[in-house]
PATOR-657854 format. One record per residue (C-alpha): residue number from 0; residue in three letters; y, x, z. Coordinates in steps of 0.001 Angstrom, whole numbers, plus 500000, padded with zeros to 6 digits. Layout:
REM PATOR-657854
DRENLO pos code      Y      X      Z
DRENLO NUM  ALA      Y      X      Z
...
This chain:
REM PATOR-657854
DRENLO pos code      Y      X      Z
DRENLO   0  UNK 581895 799055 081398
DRENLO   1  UNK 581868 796485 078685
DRENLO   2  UNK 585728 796111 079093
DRENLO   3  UNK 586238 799356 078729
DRENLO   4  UNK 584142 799245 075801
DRENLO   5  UNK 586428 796050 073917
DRENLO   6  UNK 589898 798450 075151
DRENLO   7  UNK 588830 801674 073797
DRENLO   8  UNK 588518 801102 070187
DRENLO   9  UNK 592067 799206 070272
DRENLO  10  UNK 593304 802230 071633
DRENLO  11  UNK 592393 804352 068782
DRENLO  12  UNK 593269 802020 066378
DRENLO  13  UNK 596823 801852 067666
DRENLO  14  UNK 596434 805858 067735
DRENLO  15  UNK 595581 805673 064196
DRENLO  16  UNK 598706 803685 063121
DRENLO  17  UNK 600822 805575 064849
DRENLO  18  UNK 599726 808544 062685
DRENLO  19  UNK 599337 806242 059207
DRENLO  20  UNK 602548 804397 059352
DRENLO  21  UNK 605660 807153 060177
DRENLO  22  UNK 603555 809382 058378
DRENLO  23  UNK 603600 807425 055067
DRENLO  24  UNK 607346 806236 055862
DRENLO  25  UNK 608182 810283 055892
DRENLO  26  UNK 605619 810987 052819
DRENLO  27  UNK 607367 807777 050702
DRENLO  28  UNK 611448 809492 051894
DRENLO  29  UNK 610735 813186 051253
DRENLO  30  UNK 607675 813674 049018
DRENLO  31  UNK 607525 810152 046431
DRENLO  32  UNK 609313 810680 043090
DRENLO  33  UNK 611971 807966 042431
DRENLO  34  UNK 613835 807098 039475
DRENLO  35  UNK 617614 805722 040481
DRENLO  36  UNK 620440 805399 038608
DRENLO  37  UNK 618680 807692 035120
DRENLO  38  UNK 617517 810891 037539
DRENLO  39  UNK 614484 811369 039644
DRENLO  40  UNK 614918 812108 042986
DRENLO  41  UNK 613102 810945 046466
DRENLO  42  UNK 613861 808399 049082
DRENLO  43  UNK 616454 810287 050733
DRENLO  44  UNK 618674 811493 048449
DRENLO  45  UNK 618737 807897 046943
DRENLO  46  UNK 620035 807064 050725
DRENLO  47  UNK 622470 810500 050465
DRENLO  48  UNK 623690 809349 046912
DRENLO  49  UNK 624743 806079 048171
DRENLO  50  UNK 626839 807363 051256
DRENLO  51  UNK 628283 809956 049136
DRENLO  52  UNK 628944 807884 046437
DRENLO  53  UNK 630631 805064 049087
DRENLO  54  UNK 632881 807434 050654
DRENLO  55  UNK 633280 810112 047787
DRENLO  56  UNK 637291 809547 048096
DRENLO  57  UNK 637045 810401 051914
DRENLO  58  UNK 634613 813310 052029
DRENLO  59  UNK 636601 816010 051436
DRENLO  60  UNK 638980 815228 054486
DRENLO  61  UNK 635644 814363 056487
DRENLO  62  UNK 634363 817844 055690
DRENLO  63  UNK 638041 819751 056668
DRENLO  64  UNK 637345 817429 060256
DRENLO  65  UNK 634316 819220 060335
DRENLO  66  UNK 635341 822676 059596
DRENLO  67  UNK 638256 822220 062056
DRENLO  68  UNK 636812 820993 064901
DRENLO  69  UNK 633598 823782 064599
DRENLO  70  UNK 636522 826204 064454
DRENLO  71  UNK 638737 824787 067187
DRENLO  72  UNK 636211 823727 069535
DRENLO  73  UNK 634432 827727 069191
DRENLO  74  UNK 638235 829074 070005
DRENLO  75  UNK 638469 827023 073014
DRENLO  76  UNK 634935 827439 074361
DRENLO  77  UNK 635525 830813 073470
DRENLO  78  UNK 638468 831521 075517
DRENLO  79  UNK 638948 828806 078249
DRENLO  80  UNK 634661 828679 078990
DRENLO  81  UNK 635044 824670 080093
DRENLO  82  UNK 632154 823695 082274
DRENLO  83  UNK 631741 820368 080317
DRENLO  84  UNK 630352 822941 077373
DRENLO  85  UNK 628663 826024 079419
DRENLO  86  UNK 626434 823670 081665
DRENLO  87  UNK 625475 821717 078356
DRENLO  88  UNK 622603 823523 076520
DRENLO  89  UNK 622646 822081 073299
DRENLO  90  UNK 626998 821956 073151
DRENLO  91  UNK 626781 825712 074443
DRENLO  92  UNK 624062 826533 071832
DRENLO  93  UNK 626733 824438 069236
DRENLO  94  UNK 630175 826131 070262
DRENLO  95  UNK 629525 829525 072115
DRENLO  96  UNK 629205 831697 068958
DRENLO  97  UNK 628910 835188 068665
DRENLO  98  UNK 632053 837180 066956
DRENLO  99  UNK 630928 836945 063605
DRENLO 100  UNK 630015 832962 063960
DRENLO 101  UNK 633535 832872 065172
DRENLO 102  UNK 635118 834420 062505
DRENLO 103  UNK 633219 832838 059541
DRENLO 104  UNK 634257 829096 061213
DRENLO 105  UNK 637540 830217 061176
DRENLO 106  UNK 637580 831202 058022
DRENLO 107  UNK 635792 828152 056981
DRENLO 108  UNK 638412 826190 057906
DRENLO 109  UNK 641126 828307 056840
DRENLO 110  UNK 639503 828588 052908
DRENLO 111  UNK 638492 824346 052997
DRENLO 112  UNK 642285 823779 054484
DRENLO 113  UNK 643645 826038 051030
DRENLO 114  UNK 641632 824371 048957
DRENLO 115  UNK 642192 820453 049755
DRENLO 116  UNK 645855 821779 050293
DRENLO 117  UNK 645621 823913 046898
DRENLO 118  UNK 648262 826250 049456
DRENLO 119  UNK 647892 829916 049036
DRENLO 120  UNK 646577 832616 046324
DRENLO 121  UNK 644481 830199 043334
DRENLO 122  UNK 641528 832243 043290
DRENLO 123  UNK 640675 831183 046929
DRENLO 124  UNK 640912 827264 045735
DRENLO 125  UNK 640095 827010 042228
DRENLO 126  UNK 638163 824541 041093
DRENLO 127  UNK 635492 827243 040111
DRENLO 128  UNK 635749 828743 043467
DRENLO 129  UNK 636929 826853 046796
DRENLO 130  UNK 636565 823685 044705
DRENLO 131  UNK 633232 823855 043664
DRENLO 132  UNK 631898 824286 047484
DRENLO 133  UNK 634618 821656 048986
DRENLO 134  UNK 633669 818978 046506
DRENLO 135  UNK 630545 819592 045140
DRENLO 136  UNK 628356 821937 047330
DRENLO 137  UNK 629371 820718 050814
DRENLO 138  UNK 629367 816546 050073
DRENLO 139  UNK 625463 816884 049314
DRENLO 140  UNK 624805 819341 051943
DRENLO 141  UNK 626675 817128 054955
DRENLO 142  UNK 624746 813815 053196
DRENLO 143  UNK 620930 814999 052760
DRENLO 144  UNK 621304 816760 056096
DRENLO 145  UNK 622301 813675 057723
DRENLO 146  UNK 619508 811650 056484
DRENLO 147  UNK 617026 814610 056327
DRENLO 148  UNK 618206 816025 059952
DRENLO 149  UNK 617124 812286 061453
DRENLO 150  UNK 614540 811029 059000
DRENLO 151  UNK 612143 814781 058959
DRENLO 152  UNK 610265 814025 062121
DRENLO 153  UNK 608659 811176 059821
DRENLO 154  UNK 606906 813778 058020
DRENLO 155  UNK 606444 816542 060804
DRENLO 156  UNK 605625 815053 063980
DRENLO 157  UNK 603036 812402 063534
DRENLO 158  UNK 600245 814486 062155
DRENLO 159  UNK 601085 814246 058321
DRENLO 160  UNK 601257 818216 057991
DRENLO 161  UNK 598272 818584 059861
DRENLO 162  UNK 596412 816246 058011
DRENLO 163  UNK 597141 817885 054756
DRENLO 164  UNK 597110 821210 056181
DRENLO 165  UNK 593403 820691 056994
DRENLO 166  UNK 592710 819845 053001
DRENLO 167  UNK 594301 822396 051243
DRENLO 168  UNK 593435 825673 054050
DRENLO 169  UNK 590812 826604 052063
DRENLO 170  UNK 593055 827768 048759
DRENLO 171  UNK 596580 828239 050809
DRENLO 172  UNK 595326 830962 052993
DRENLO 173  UNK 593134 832925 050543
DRENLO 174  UNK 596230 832832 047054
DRENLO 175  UNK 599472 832967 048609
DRENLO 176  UNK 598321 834022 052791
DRENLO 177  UNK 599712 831019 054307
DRENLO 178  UNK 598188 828169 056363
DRENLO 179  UNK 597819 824495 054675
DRENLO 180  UNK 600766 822679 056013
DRENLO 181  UNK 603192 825055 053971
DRENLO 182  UNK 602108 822944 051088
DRENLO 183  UNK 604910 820342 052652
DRENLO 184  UNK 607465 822384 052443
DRENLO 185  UNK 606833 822992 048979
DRENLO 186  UNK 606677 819292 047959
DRENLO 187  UNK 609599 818488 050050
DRENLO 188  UNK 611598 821420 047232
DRENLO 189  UNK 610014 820120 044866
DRENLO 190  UNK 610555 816369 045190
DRENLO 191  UNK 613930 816699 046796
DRENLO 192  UNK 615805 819890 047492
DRENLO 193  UNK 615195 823899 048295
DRENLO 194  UNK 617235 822776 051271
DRENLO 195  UNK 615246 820298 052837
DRENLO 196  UNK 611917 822833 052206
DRENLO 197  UNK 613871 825351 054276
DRENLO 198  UNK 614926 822870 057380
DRENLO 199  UNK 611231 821628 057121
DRENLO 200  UNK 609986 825349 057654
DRENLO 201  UNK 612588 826580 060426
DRENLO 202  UNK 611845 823152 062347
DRENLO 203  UNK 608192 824857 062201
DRENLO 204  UNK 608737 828376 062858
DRENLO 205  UNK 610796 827284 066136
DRENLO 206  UNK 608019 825065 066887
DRENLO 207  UNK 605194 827470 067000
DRENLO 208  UNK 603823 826400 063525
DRENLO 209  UNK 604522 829478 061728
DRENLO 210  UNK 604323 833244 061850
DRENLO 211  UNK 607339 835386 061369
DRENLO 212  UNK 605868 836859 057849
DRENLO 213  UNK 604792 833075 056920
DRENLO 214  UNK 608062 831421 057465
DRENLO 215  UNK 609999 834499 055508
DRENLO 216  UNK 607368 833446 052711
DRENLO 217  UNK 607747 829815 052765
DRENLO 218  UNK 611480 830097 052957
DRENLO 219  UNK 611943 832254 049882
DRENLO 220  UNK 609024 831486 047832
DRENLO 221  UNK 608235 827923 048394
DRENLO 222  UNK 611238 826673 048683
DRENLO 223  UNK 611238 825539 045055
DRENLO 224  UNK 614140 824117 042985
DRENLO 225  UNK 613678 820222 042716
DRENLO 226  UNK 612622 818365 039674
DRENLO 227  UNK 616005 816145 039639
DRENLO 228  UNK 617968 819673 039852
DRENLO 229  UNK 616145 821143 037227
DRENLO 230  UNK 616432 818552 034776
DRENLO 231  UNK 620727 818489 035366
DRENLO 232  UNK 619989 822342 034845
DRENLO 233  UNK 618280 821795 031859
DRENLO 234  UNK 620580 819247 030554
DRENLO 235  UNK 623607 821388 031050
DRENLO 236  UNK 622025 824109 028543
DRENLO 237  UNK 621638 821776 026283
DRENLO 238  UNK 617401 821371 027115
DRENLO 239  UNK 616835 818360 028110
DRENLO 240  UNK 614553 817850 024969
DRENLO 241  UNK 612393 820418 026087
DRENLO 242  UNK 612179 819476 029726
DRENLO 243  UNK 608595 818959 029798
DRENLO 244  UNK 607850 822421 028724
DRENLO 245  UNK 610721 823935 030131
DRENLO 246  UNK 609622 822871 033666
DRENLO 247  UNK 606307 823744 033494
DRENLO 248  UNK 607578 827507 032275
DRENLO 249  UNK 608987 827462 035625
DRENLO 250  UNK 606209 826181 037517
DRENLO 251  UNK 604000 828803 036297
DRENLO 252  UNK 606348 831677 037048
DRENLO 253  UNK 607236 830558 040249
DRENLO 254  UNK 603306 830256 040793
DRENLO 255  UNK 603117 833720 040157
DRENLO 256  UNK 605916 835400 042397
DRENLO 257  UNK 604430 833018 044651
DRENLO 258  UNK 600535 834824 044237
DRENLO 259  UNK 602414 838395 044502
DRENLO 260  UNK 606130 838585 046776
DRENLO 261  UNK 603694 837814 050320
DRENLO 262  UNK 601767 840751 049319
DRENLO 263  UNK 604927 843390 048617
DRENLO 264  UNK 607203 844480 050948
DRENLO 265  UNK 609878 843200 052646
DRENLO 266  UNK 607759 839958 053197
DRENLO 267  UNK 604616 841615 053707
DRENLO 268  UNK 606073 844145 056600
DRENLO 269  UNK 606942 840855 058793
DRENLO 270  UNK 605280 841008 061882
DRENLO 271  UNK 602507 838314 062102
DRENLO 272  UNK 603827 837177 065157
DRENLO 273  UNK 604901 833742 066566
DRENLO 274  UNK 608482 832763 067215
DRENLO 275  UNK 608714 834566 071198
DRENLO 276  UNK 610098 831356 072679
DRENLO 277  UNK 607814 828920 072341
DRENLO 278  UNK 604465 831005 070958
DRENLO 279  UNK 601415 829952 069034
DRENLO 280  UNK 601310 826258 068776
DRENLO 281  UNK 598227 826132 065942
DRENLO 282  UNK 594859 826580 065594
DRENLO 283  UNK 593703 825969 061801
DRENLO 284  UNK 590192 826935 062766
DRENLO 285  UNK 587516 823840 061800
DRENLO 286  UNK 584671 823869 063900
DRENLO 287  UNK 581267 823968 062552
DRENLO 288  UNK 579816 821532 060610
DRENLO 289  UNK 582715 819670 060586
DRENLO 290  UNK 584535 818355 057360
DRENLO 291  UNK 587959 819392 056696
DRENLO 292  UNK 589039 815729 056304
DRENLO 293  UNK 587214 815336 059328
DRENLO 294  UNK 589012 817889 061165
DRENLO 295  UNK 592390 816689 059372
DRENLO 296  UNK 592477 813670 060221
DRENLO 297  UNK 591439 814626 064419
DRENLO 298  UNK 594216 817275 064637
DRENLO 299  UNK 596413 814258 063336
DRENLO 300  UNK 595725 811718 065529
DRENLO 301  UNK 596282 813715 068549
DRENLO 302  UNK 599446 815113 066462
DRENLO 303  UNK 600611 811647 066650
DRENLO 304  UNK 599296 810610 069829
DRENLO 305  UNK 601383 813111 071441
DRENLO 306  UNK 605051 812649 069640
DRENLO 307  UNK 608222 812399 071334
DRENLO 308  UNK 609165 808700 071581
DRENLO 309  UNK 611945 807114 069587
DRENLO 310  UNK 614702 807497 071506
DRENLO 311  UNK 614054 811816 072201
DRENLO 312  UNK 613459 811654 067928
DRENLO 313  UNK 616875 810221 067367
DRENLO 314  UNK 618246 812491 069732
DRENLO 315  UNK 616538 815220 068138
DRENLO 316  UNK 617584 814221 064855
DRENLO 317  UNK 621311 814142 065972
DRENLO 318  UNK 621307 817290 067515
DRENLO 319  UNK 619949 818825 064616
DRENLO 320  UNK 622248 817335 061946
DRENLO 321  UNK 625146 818065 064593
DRENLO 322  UNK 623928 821806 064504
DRENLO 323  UNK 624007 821987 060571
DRENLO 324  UNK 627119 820461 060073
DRENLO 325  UNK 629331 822616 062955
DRENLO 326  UNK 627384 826002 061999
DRENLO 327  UNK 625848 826149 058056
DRENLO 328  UNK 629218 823464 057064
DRENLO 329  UNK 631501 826453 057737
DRENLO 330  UNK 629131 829235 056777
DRENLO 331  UNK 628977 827800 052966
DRENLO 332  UNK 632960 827475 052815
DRENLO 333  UNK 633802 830710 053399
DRENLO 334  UNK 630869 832655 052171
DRENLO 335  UNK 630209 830655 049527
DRENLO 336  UNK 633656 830761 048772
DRENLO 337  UNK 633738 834493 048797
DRENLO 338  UNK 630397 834570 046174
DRENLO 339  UNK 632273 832041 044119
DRENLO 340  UNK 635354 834634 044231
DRENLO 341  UNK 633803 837373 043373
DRENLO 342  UNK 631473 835919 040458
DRENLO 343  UNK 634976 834080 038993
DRENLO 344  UNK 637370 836864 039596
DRENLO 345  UNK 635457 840327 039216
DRENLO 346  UNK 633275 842437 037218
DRENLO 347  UNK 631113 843327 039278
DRENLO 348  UNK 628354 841043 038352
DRENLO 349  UNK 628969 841814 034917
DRENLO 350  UNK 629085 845645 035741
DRENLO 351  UNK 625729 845433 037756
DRENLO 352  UNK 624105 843855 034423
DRENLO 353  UNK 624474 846171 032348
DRENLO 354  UNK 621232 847773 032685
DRENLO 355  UNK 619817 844736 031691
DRENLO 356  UNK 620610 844698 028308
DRENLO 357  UNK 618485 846968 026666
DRENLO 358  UNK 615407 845300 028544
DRENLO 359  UNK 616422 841821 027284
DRENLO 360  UNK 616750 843496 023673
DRENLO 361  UNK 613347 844520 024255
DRENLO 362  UNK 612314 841387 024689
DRENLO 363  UNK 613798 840369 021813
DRENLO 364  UNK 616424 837542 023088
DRENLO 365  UNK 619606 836942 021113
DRENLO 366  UNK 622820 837453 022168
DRENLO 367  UNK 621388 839910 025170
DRENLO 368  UNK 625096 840659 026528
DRENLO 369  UNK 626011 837449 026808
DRENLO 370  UNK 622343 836601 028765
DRENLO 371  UNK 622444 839840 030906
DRENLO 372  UNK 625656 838646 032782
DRENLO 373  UNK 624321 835429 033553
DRENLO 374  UNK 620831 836776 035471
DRENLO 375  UNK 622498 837953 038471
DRENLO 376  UNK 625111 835887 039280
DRENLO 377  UNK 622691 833673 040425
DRENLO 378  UNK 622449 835379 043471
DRENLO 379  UNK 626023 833610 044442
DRENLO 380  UNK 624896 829943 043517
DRENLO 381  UNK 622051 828526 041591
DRENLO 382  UNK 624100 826504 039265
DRENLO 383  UNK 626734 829547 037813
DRENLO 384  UNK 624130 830818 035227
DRENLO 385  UNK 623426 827405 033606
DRENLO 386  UNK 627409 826809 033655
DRENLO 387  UNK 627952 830143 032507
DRENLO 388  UNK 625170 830552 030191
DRENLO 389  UNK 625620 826977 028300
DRENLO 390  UNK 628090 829262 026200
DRENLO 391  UNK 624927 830917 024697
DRENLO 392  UNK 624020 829664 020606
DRENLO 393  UNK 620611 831213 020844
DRENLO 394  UNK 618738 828047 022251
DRENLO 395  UNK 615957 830824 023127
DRENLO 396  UNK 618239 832633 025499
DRENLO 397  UNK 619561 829344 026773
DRENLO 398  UNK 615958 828530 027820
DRENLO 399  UNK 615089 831893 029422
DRENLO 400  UNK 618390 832000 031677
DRENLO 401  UNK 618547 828399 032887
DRENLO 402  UNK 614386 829217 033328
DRENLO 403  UNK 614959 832356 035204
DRENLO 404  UNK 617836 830770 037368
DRENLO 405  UNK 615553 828286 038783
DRENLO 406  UNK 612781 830972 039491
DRENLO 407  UNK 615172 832955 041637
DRENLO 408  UNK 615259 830639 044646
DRENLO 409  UNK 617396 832511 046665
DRENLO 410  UNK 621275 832406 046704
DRENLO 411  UNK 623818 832476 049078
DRENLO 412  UNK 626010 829457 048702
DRENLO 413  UNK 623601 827259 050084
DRENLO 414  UNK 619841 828500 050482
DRENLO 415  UNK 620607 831945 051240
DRENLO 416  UNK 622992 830984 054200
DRENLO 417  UNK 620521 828246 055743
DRENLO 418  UNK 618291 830847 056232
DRENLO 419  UNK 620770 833536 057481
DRENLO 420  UNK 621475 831477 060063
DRENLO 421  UNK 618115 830226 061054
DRENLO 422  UNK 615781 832005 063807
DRENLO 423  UNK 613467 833410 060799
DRENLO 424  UNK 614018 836832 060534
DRENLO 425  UNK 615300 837729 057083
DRENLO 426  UNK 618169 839944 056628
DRENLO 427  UNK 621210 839650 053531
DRENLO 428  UNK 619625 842950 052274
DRENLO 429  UNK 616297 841477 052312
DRENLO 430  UNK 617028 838097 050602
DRENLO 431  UNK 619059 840576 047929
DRENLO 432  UNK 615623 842458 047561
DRENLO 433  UNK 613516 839007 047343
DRENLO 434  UNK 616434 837798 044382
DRENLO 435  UNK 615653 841106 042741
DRENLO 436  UNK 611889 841075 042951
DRENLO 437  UNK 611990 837573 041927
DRENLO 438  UNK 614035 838168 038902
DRENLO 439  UNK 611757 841398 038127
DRENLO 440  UNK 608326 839561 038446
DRENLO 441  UNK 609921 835374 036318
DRENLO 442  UNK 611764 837045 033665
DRENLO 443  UNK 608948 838586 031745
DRENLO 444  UNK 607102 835481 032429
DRENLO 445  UNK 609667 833185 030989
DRENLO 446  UNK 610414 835243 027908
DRENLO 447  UNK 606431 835377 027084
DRENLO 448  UNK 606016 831390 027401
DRENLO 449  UNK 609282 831141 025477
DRENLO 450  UNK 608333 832762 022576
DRENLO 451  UNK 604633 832109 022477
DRENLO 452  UNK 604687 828448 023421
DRENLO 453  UNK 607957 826693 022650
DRENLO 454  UNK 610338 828443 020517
């Protein structure tokens, strides 16, 4: 008995270090502000930086190896069926695509072939089109997904989002309907990239974590724009003197969509239902009498107690970064691509703005024309309204379009397709709808803050 005694507490000590140490390594990579190199970013993209920086010459041809062999390999497993791929879960899951998966790998390939090639009709490889995705959309994708892909179950599999899920329940659930851990997601945006907040929540919806209606929420509404990508934003408006109230104009609004889009429909007409293959996998209910720290701090321990060892992690994290880079790789070439085309090369953006511009002169911002055109281009990439609106002389306007671009969330060159192809179930015509409701809800916001607090 007294042996028993002198082994047990060891035992929960190592239990407890197993949940303290990976968890802070994941909270230090995805969720610790860093300064490197003049721009604040987090532990990861310091480590995606320096592999994209160290093979910047090569990545472009890396990423056309990519595209082709997703596209070959889908032909031939496609057509021929080899065993070596059909018996293999995880290679069938990779290469066995559907028609339109297919098509949109082919096309890929074809458009990031063009546009390293510069062959065919310019508008397809621009440097404002083809260009921008092949060298500057792609490179970061491939390089925080490699290092996010292997180094996430650091911050969701040893009891860190339970932990925290436990303290902040009691405000999550009642102001924007979702359970505490979502609050990860959001500081993995925030910190680092909308992209990495919307791996963090499909690796949770697919694991049981998540409802259907919460991970449509946390996807689109949580999956804020970082503080290193606001502050290039910014900069490229000419605002980086007023960074400090210019992101805290879009904190606010985005706190706000965030209060109201779970509560309107589409998001609030998701069924409340767990992802069918693998079911409910949480319980957020603290027993009585029981602290939430308490409770936190339980739930992760036997989190961590009960995580996959290191090599099934690394084979985890491989699979998943394999998964990105053969599916989403392709997906942003050509439909990013085709959003880049039609922004650069048609009026229809500009044609679908024009109701704006009597509600902008309302508001009483300068040069409303010029703004109008800018506010729903976003939809096609983050970044085009800040390149498009740095044009703008009104440094009011300037600050209300680079605001509103950030408040948006959702576009399809990179967000927008990550979640498309993802398991949550959120439809092109709904992400169009979230864009919209987004834009309907931030905009007033901005312009109010703008004119009553900083200009």
């Amino acid at each position: 008995m007294k042996a028993e005694t002198r082994v047990k507490p060891q035992a929960v000590t190592g239990e407890y270090w197993k949940f303290i140490i990976p968890s802070l390594i994941g909270t230090l990579l995805f969720l610790v502000p860093v300064k490197f190199q003049g721009d604040v970013t987090i532990g990861v993209g310091i480590l995606a930086s320096f592999l994209s920086n160290a093979f910047s010459e090569q990545m472009p041809a890396f990423i056309i190896f990519i595209l082709g062999l997703s596209a070959g390999v889908s032909i031939i497993t496609k057509v021929f069926k080899p065993s070596f791929i059909m018996d293999n879960k995880f290679l069938k899951g990779l290469f066995d695509t559907g028609k339109f998966g297919l098509i949109m790998r082919i096309l890929g390939f074809a458009v990031g072939l063009m546009t390293i090639l510069e062959a065919g009709p310019e508008f397809i490889w621009s440097r404002n089109t083809g260009g921008v995705v092949l060298y500057d959309l792609a490179p970061v994708l491939l390089t925080w997904f490699l290092f996010a892909g292997i180094l996430l179950p650091l911050l969701v599999e040893f009891g860190l989002m339970e932990f925290i899920g436990a303290l902040v329940q009691k405000f999550m659930r009642p102001l924007f309907t979702l359970p505490g851990r979502s609050s990860i997601d959001c500081l993995a945006s925030w910190m680092g990239a909308g992209t990495v907040g919307v791996l963090v929540t499909t690796k949770q919806y697919d694991e049981g974590f998540y409802t259907k209606r919460e991970a449509a929420v946390i996807a689109t509404t949580f999956s804020i724009a970082s503080v290193a990508f606001s502050l290039v934003v910014a900069n490229v408006v000419g605002l980086g003197h007023l960074f400090i109230p210019f992101y805290l104009t879009v904190s606010a609004a985005c706190i706000v969509a965030a209060l109201i889009m779970p509560r309107i429909p589409p998001l609030s007409r998701k069924a409340d239902t767990y992802y069918e293959p693998v079911g409910q996998q949480i319980d957020e209910t603290i027993p009585e009498g029981v602290s939430h720290v308490t409770w936190g701090w339980q739930q992760a321990v036997e989190k961590a107690k009960n995580a996959p060892g290191p090599k099934k992690l690394l084979s985890n994290g491989v699979e998943t970064v394999l998964d990105i880079w053969m599916g989403l790789i392709p997906l942003v070439m050509s439909l990013g691509a085709a959003a880049l085309i039609i922004a650069e090369y048609t009026p229809v953006f500009q044609f679908i703005s024009y109701p704006l511009i009597p509600i902008l002169e309302f508001m009483q911002l300068p040069e409303a024309g010029a703004a109008a055109q800018t506010m729903l281009v976003g939809f096609a990439d983050m970044f085009l309204p800040a390149v498009i609106g740095s044009g703008i002389e009104s440094e009011l306007t300037r600050f209300v379009v680079a605001g509103l671009s950030l408040t948006q969330l959702v576009y399809m060159s990179e967000i927008g397709i990550l979640i498309l192809r993802s398991n949550i179930p959120l439809t092109f015509t709904d992400l169009f709808i979230i864009f919209i409701q987004r834009t309907i809800i931030t905009l007033p916001i901005i312009v109010l803050i703008a004119h009553v607090f900083v200009f």
